[in-house]
C-alpha positions in Angstrom: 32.4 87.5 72.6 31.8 91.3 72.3 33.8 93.0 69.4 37.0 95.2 70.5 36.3 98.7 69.9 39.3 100.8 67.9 40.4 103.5 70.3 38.6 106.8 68.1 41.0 108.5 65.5 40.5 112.3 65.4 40.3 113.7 68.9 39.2 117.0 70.3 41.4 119.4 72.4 39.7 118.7 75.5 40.7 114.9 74.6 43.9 115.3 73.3 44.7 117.7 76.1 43.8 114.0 78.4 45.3 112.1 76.1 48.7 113.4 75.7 48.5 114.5 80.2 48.1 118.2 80.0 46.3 121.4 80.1 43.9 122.2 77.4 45.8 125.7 76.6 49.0 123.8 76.5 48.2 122.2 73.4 49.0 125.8 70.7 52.2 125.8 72.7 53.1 122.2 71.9 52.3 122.6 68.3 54.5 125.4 68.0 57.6 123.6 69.9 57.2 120.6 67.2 55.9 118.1 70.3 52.8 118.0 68.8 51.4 117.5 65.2 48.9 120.2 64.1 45.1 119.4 64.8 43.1 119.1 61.3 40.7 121.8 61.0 38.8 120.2 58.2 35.6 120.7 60.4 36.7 124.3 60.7 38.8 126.5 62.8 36.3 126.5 65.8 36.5 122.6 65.5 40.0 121.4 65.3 40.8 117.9 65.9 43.9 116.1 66.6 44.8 112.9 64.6 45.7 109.9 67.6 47.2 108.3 65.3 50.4 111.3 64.3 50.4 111.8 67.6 51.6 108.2 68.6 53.9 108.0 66.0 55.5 111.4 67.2 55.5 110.2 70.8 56.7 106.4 69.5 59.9 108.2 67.8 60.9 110.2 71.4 63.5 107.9 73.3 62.4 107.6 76.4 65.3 109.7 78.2 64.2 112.2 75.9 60.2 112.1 77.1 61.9 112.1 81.0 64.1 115.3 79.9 61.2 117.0 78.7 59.2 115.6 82.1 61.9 117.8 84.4 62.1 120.6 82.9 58.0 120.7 82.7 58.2 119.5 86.8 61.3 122.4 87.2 59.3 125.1 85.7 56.2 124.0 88.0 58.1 124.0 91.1 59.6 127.7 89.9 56.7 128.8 89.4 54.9 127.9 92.8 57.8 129.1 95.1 57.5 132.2 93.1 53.5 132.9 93.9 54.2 131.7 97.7 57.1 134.2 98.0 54.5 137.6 96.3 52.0 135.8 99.0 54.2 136.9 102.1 
């Protein structure tokens, strides 16, 4: 039997970006708001890297009608945002 791999710790943007289900240049904006712990930049500031493991514990503390709040409003914004580039298209 083949040995279970640990899921890997410290995570890039591009992976954290997959990891968390959003845009790469969403991630600064998250950090700010509190939704997401600050990436380590102990491999400098072009190289930050976000710890998987703070960010399950932050996501494990939302309730979950909390995490579907946050959802709409994200969905709300989208849908605002899309009727507002089709109405400067006609």
């Amino acid at each position: 039997m083949a040995p279970m791999l640990e899921p890997q710790r410290w995570l890039g943007p591009e992976q954290t970006a997959t990891y968390v289900s959003c845009r790469v240049d969403h991630l600064p904006r998250l950090v700010r708001s509190g939704k997401l712990p600050p990436p380590s930049l102990h491999l400098g500031p072009r190289s930050p890297r976000y710890d998987r493991l703070r960010i399950d514990a932050m996501f494990g503390t939302a309730a979950a009608s909390e995490v579907d709040a946050i959802k709409e409003a994200a969905r709300a914004r989208l849908r605002a945002r899309l009727q507002g580039r089709q109405a400067q298209a006609r």
